[in-house]
C-alpha positions in Angstrom: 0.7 14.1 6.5 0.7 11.8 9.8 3.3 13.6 12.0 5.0 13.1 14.8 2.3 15.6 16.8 -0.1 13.1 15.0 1.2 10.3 16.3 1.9 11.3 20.2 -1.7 12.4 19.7 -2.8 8.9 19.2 -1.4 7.9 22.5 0.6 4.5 23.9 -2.1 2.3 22.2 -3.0 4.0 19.5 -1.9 2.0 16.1 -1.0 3.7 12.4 -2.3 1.4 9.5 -1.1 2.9 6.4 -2.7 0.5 3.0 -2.6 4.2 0.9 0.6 5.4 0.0 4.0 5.6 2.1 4.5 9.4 1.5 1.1 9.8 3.9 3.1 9.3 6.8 7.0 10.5 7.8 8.1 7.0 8.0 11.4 7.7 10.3 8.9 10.0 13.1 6.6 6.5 12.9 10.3 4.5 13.2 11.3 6.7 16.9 7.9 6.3 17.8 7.2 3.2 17.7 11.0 2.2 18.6 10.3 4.6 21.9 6.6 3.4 22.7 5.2 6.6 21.8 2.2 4.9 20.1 1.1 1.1 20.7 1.5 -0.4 16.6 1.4 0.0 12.9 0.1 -2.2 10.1 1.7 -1.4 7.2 1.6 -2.8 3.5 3.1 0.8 1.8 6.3 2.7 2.3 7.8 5.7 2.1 11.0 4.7 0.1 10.0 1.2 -1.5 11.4 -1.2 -1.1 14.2 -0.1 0.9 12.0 -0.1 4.6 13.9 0.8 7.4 15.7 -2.2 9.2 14.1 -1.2 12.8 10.3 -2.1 11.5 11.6 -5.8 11.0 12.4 -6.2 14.9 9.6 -5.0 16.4 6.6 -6.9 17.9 4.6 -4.0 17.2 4.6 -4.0 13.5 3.2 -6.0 11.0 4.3 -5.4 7.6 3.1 -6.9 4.5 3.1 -6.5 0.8 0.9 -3.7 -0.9 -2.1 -6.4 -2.0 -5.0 -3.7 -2.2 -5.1 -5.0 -6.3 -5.6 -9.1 -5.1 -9.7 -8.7 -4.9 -11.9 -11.4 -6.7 -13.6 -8.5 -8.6 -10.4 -7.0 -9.5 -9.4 -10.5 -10.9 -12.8 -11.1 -12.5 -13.0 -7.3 -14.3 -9.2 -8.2 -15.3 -10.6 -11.5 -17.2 -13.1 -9.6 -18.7 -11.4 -7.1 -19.9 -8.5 -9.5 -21.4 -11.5 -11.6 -23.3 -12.9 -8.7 -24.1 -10.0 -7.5 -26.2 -9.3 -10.8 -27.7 -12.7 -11.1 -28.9 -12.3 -7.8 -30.6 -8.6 -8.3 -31.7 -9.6 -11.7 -33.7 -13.0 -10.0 -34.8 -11.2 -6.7 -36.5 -13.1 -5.1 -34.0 -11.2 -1.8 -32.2 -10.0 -2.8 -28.5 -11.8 -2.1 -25.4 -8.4 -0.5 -24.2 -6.3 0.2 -27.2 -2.4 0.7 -27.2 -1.5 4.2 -28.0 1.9 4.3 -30.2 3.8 7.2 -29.1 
């Protein structure tokens, strides 16, 4: 867990980037920090209560914030396609599914 000890540690120009998951880091420590100039940034594109953020990273010029995107890769899009041909091929061939539904 990124702390607030973590965090002083970094310094005035250290900068958080959190892309893993919003739990990693105590969001309102990050908030006072950054509000008080603790640390110098953050780039952040998870949160720790999504997708209620806390009002104070929208005004500061230290923050950039953008939507959690890590699943927007080209492979990610190409394995996707292959996966949903792959299943149609064997749906209309009364073949089993390369990643069948499970009824519960």
């Amino acid at each position: 867990m990124i702390n607030k000890e973590v965090m002083k540690a970094l310094g005035k120009e250290g900068v958080i980037v959190n892309i893993g998951r919003g739990a990693v880091i105590d969001e309102k420590e990050l908030v006072q920090c950054l509000v008080e100039g603790e640390i110098g940034g953050a780039g952040l594109d998870v949160f720790e209560n999504e997708p209620d953020l806390p009002k104070e990273l929208f005004t500061l010029d230290n923050v950039v914030l953008s939507p959690h995107l890590a699943v927007y890769t080209s492979e990610s899009f190409s394995d996707l396609f292959d996966l949903v041909m792959g299943n149609l091929e064997a749906f209309f061939s009364n073949k089993p599914l390369l990643s069948p539904l499970l009824d519960e």
